[in-house]
Structures are given as C-alpha cells and as structure tokens.
N, C-alpha and C positions, 0 to 999 in steps of 0.2 A: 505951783500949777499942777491940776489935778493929769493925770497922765489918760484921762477917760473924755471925750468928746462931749460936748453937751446932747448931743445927739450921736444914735450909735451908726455905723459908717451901713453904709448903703452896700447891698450885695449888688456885685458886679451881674449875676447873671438876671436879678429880674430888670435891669436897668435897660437891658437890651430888649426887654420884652414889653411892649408898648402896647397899648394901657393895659394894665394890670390891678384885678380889681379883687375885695375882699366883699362877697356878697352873704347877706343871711335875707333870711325871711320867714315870716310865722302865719298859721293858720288861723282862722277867726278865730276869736276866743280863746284862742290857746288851745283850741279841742285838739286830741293827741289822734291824728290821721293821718302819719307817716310814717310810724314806726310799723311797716310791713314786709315781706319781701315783692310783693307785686310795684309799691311805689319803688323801690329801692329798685327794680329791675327796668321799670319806665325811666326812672334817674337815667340810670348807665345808658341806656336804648336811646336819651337823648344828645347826650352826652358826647357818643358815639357818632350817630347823625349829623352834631353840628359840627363835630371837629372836618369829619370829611367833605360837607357840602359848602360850610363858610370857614373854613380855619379858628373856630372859637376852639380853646385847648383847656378845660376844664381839669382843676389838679386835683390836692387835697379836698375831700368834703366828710362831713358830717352830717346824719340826717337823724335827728332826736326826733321824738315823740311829735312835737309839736312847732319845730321850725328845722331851718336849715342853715350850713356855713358851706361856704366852698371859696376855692380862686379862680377867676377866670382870665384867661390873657383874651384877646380878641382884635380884629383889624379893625383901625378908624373908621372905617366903613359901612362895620357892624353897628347898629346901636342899642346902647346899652340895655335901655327899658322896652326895647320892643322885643328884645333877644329872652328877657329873664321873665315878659309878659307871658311871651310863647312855651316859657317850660312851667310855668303857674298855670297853664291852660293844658297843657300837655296831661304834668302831674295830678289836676283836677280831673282830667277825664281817666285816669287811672284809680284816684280813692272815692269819686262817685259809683262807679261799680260796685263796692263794697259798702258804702257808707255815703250813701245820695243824698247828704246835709246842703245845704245854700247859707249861707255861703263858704266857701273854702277858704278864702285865702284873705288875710288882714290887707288894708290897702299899702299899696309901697315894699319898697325893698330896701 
C-alpha cells in the first residue's frame, strides 16, 4: 500500500475559509493591458475597498501582461460573478485611460 493518499490531504486552514475560490481572467485578444502600474494600483484600491466594505479577502495574485490569477475567500452572501464583474469594470475604467480599446475583457472568468 502506497504510503501517499490518492489525493493530497486538505489544508486545515483554507477548510475553515468558506468559499474559497482560485480566479483568472484574460483580456480580449490576449491584448497585453495590464501589465502597468496604474492597473496594478486600481488592483490593490480594490482589493482594499472590498475587503473593508463586504469582507471579500483577496490573497496571492498575479497580473501578467494579458490576464490575471488571484485567491479570493468571500461570504455566501457575496456573489461571485457580480463581485469579479465589478472589478472587470473597475479595472477597465483604469486601462481605458491609457489605452481606450473596446473591448477589454474576454467574456467569463
């Protein structure tokens, strides 16, 4: 008997943290319109805003060229596509300033 799980054990602390979600998303076309520090300062600005006004807690991310990864824990309450709608809208009225393409963002997340 292999001494390794078929699946590898669950970490106790995101178990407690309900729902817990691993998001990306990309811009049309692939066009590279994140890779700035003005998007990257609207990231954190919202990040920030939604942790304190609805407890969303945004962790780890990453923002390439051309899409994005992050974690986010959030209350049931929240919902999901209207939460990551509003920072695809957020984030668009940040790289339209520099770069006023239509459209921004691929559909979906």
């Amino acid at each position: 008997m292999s001494r390794f799980a078929k699946r590898p054990p669950r970490i106790q602390v995101f178990q407690d943290m309900k729902p817990f979600f691993l998001i990306n998303f990309n811009t049309f076309e692939r066009q590279p319109l994140l890779a700035t520090s003005a998007v990257h300062e609207a990231f954190l600005s919202f990040c920030h805003t939604a942790y304190g006004k609805y407890n969303v807690a945004v962790g780890r991310y990453v923002l390439m060229p051309e899409h994005i990864h992050f974690f986010v824990v959030m209350p049931q309450d929240v919902s999901l596509a209207d939460w990551v709608g509003t920072l695809k809208n957020f984030l668009g009225k940040s790289i339209e300033k520099e770069s006023p393409e239509k459209p921004v963002w691929q559909r979906g997340f």
